[in-house]
C-alpha positions in Angstrom: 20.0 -62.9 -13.1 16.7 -61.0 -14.5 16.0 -59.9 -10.8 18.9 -58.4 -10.0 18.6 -56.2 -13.0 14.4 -55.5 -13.0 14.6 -54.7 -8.6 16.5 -51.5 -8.8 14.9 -50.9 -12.3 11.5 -50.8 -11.2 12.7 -48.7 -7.5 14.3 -45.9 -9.6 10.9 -45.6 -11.8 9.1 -45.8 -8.8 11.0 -43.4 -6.9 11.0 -40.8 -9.8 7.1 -41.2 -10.4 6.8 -40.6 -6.7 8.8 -37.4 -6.6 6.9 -36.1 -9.2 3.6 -36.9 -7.0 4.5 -35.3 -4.0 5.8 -31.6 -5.0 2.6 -31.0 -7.1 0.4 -31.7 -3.8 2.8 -29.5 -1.5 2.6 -26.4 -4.2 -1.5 -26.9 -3.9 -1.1 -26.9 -0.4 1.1 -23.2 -0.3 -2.2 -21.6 -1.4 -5.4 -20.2 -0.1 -8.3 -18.8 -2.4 -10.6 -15.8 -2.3 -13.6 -14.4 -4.4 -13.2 -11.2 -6.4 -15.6 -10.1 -8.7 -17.4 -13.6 -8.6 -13.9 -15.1 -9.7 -11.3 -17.2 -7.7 -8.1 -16.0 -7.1 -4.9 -17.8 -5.7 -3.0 -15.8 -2.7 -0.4 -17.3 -0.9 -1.2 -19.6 2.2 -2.7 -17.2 5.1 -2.3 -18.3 8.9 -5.2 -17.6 10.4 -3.9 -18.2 13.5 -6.2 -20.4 16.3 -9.7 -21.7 14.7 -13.1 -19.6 16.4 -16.1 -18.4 15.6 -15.1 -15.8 13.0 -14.3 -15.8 8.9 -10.2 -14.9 8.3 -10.2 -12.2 5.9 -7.6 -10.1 4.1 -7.4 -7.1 3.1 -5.8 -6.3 -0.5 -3.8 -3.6 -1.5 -7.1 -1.6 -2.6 -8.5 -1.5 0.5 -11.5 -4.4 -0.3 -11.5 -7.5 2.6 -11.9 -10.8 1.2 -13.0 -14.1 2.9 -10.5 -17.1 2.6 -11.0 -20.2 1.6 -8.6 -23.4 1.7 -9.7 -24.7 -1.9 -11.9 -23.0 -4.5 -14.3 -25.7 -4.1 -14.8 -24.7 -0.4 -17.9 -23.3 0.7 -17.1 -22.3 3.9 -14.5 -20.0 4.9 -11.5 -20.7 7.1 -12.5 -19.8 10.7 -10.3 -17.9 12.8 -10.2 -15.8 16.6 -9.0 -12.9 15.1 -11.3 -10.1 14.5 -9.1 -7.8 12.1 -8.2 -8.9 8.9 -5.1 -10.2 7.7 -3.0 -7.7 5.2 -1.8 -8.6 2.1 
């Protein structure tokens, strides 16, 4: 009798705990990261497009181009084709 109450107990605690788990890592995911004035800032996700030989950049609304990186503790930038940067 105890199982047939503690099964779909334990599933629906499970189940919520797991919810919880998997939107946090797909927000984290929805961003990319540059350096501005020796700070990190969160932009939204950037396609770079096919991976090459060059840094993607983006260029803000000021004018300054940025380097973008997939988490702030990356150290190298993603790589891209293009050779224009990408405008925010």
């Amino acid at each position: 009798m105890k199982n047939k109450f503690l099964i779909p107990v334990l599933a629906m605690i499970f189940a919520t705990g797991l919810s919880f788990a998997t939107a946090e890592r797909n927000d984290e995911q929805a961003l990319d990261y540059i350096r501005v004035n020796n700070q990190w800032m969160a932009i939204p996700e950037i396609d770079c497009g096919q991976a090459g030989e060059n840094e993607c950049q983006v260029e803000l609304q000021d004018g300054t181009v940025h380097s973008i990186f997939d988490t702030q503790s990356s150290i190298q930038p993603k790589k891209t084709t293009k050779t224009e940067p990408v405008k925010l």
